[in-house]
Every structure is written in structure tokens, then in C-alpha cells.
N, C-alpha and C positions, 0 to 999 in steps of 0.2 A: 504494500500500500504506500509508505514510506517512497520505495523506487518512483511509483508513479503520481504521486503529488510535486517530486522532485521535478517531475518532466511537464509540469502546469505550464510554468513561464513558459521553456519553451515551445510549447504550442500556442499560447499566444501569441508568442512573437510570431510564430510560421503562420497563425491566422490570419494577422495585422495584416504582415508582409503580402499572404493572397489577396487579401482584401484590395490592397494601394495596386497591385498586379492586375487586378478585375478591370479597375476604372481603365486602363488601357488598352484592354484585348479588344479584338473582335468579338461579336455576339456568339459566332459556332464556339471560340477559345473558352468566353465568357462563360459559359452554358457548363462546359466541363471542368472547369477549375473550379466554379462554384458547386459543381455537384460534388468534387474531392477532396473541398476545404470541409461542405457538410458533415459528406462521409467519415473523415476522419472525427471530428467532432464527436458525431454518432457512436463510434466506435470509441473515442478514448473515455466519454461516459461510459460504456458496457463494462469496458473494460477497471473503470474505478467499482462499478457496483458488483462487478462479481468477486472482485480481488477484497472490496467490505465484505461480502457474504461470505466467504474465505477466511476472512479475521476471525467472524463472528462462528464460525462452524469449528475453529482452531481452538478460541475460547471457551465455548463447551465442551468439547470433547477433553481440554485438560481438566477443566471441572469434573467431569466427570470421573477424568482421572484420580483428582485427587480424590474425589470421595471416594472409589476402591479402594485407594489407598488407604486412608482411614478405617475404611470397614474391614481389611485385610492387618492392619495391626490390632482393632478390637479383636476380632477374631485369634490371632496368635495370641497375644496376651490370656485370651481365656482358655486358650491351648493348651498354656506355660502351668496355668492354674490350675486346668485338670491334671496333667502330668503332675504334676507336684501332690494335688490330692489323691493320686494313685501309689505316686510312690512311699505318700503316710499312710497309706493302707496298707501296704505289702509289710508295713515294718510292726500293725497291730497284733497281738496274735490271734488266731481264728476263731469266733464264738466269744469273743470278750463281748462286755456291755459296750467299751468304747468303742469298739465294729461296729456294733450295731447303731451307735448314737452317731458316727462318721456317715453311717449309708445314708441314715433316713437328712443327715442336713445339706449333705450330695444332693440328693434326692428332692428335697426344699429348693438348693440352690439350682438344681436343672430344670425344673418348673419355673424359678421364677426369672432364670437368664431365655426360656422358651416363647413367656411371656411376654416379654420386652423384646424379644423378636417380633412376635405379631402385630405390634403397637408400630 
């Protein structure tokens, strides 16, 4: 976008220039310099608004980006935390009260991390 606002003036200047060019041609001359001074006109608009629409379609897709991102380190983090609440399990020993009071707050915490998914 930058590149082609840099190149404003000079198509102005090359406008002007047809333009002061026009007043002294012949009317056949006249006829097609003014249709290619248009033209280009035409075309360095298209050319600004698809190169915006470009910005804007760059813009969100990095937003987008980042919000994976974000939802890709929520996600590992609570990876990190199950691993870790596995590895204090394997270290309980088996049939204790504290197993059993480990599973069921797992259990708590996986309902209520499922929930706030839904949301």
C-alpha cells in the first residue's frame, strides 16, 4: 500500500503532463490519450483498493493468529497441569482416602474447565 501511495505524485505529475499534451493534439490523438490518461486513473484506483482489501484481509488473519495463539498456550498450560496432576497420582498409594479425594477434585476441576469451554 505504502509502495503505491509513494507513486501518487507521480501520477499526477504524468496526469498534468497529458493533460497540457491534450490541449495540442489533434482530435483522433486527443481521443486516445485521453482514453489512457482515464485508463490508467481507473486502474491505479483498482489497484489502491485491492492492495486496502489486502491490508485488511493481512490484519485479520494475524488476529486471528494471535488468538490460536493464545488459545494454544491456554490449552498447554492446562496440559502442564494435568501432567503434573497425574504425576501426584502415580506417587498416592492405591485405595488411600487421598486417591480418592484427588479423583473426585480432578473430576470437579474437568467439569468445571468443560464448562468454561462451552461458554
Amino acid at each position: 500500500m505504502h509502495d503505491i501511495e509513494a507513486r501518487q505524485s507521480l501520477l499526477e505529475s504524468l496526469l498534468q503532463h497529458g493533460n497540457s499534451v491534450l490541449s495540442s493534439t489533434s482530435m483522433q490523438e486527443h481521443s486516445g490519450l485521453d482514453y489512457r490518461l482515464q485508463e490508467l486513473q481507473v486502474r491505479y484506483k483498482e489497484l489502491k483498493e485491492a492492495s486496502a482489501e489486502k491490508r485488511r484481509q493481512l490484519l485479520r488473519a494475524a488476529a486471528d493468529c494471535e488468538a490460536i495463539n493464545e488459545h494454544l498456550e491456554k490449552v498447554t498450560t492446562w496440559l502442564n497441569e494435568k501432567e503434573r496432576s497425574f504425576d501426584t497420582m502415580e506417587k498416592l498409594p492405591l485405595g488411600s482416602a487421598e486417591l480418592v479425594k484427588h479423583t473426585e477434585d480432578r473430576k470437579v476441576e474437568s467439569l468445571f474447565i468443560n464448562a468454561l469451554n462451552f461458554i
